[in-house]
N, C-alpha and C positions, 0 to 999 in steps of 0.2 A: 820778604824784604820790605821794611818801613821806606816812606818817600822820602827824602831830606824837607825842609821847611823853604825852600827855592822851588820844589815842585808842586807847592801843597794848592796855588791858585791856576796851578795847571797840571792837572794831572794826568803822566803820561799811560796811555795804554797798550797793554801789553797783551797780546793776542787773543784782544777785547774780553778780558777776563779782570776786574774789577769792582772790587767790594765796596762801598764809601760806609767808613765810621761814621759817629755822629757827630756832631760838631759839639764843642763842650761851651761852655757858659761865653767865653770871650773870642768865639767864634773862629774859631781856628780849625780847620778840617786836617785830618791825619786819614791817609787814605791808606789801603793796605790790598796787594794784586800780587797774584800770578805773574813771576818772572816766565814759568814753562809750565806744561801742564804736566802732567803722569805720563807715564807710559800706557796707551790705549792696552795692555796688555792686564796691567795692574788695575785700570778701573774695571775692564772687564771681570775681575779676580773678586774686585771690593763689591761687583755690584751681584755678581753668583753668591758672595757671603751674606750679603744682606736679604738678598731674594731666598736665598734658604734660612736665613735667620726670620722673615718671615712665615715662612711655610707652617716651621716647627712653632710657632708662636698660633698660627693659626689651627694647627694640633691638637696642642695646647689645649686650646680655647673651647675648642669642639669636644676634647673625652673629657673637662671640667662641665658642661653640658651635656655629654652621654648620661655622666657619672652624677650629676645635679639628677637628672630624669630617672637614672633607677632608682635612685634613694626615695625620692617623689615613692616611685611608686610600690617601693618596700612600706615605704607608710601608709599607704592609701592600699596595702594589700593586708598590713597589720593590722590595722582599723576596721577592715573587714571582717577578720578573722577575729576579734573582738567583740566584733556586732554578732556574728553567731553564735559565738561560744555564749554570750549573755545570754541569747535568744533561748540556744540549746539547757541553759542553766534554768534559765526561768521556766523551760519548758516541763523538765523535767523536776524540778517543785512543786510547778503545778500539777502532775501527775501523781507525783509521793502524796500531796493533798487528797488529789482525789481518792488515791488507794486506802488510805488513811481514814478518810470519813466514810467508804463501803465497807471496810475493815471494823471499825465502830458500831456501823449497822448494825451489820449479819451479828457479830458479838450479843448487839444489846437484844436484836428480834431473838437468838439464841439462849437468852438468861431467863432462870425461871423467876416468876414473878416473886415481889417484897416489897415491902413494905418498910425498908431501910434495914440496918445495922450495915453489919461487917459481913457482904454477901461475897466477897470476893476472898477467893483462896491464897492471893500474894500479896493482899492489901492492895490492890490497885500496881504491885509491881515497884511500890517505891525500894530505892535501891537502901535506904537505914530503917528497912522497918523490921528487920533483927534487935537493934535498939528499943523499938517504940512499942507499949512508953514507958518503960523501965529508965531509959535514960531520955529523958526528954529536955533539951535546954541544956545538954550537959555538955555537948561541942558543936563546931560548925559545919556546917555541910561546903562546898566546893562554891557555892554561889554566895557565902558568907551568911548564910541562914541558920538559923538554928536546929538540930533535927527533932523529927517527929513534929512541927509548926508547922500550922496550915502554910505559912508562905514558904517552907522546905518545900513539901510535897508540889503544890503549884508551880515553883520556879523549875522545879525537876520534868512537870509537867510540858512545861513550855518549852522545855529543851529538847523535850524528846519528841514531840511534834514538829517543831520550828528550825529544832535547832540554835534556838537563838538564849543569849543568855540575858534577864532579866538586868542586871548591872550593868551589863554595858551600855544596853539602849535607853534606859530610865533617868533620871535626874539623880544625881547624888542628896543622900540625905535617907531621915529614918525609909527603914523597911518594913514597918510594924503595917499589918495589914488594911487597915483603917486609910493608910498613905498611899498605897498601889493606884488607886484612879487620878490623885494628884502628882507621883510621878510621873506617869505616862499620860497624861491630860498634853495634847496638842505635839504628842511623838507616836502613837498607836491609837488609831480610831477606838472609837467605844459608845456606847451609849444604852437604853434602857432595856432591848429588846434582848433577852437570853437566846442564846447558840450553842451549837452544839462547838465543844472547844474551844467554848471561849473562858476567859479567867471572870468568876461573881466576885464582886469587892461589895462588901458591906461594913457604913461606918460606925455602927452602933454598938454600944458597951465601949470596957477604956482602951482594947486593942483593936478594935474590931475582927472581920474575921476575910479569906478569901476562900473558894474552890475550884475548883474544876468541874465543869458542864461536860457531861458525860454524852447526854441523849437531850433532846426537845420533841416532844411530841404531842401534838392537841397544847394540853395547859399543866401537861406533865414537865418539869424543869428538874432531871436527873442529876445532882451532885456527886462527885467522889472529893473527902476533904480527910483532912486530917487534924487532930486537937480539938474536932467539935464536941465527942467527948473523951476528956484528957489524955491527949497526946497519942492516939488510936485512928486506927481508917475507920471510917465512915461514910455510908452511901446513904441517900435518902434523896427525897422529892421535895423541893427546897419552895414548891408552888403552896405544899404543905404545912409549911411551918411555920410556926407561930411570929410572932416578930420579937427583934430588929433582923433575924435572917431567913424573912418571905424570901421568896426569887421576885415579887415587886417593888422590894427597898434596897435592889442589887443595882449597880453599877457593873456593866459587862465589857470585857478589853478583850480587843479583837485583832488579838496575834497573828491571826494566818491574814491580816488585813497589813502589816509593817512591812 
């Protein structure tokens, strides 16, 4: 119930329950009050709805924080679970590694001594030396190579140590073998000292050439290559040989180092 404008500088009260509006620009107060109150039955009613509308609001509040906290810690359990499985991965690379270069070993301690050519029965195992060199240059290999090319047989090389595929991790651009340490320059360490399984880049003549490091031992630098002569495996001691392809005018990439 509004006051009329005769009660508005006296406003009467009614079971001292009275609101005062604000007064508006020309000062006139409109007051607005409680004729009766509720029935003590019904605020009872209103304040049980509110008080449990509380409750559930503070429910609410608490399973959005149960619920905030597991998620928490589905993350901080998946991140864990993350960190091992890396760990576990790298652990076991580095193992296939190791197995890999005792595996070379015992091989190389086991092979009877030469003096180069073609000492090996499968060619070194490459997977198109059915072709080679009958067809050499005549299609691509799977890493976009040519087959029976020294950088066929290396890039297959590296894959099957590593795993890793030459094209992916390199710079785009030529693959002629003269380019291999300019791709990989400042992506795959490398440097002068020959390893065992590491890739020889040499850039001399107009292709140059690449191999695979077989063995290192004393000032013995054991190669397996391919196309050193025409499009053929070939093994030899690279410490040996004449130049531009000594093993001291090589350039060495150190794959199991990426």
């Amino acid at each position: 119930m509004l006051a009329s404008s005769n009660d508005l500088r006296r406003p009467r009260v009614f079971l001292d329950q009275i609101e005062l509006m604000e007064l508006d620009q020309e000062g006139i107060a409109v007051a607005e009050y409680w004729t009766e109150l509720p029935p003590k039955a019904e605020l009872e009613r209103q304040q049980t709805e509110v008080t449990v509308k509380q409750d559930n609001l503070r429910a609410q509040q608490q399973d959005l924080e149960n619920r905030k906290a597991e998620l928490q810690r589905a993350i901080n359990g998946n991140n864990a679970e993350q960190a091992q499985f890396a760990a576990d991965k790298n652990a076991a690379t580095q193992e296939r590694k190791r197995l890999s270069a005792l595996q070379s070993e015992i091989m190389w301690a086991l092979r009877p001594p030469s003096s180069g050519g073609i000492t090996s029965p499968n060619k070194g195992g490459y997977p198109y030396q059915k072709d080679c060199p009958g067809r050499l240059d005549e299609y691509m290999d799977e890493w976009r190579m040519y087959v029976c090319e020294c950088v066929s047989y290396t890039a297959w090389k590296v894959s099957q140590y590593y795993g890793l595929n030459v094209r992916g991790i390199g710079r785009s651009g030529s693959y002629n073998a003269k380019y291999w340490d300019d791709n990989f320059s400042g992506i795959v360490p490398m440097g002068k000292t020959p390893r065992a399984r590491s890739v020889a880049v040499w850039e001399g003549g107009p292709y140059g050439h690449v191999a695979w490091v077989e063995y290192v031992s004393g000032s013995t630098v054991w190669v397996s290559e391919y196309n050193y002569k025409y499009g053929d495996y070939y093994e030899r001691d690279a410490s040996k040989t004449g130049s531009p392809y000594n093993a001291s005018e090589a350039t060495y990439i150190y794959f199991d180092q990426y």
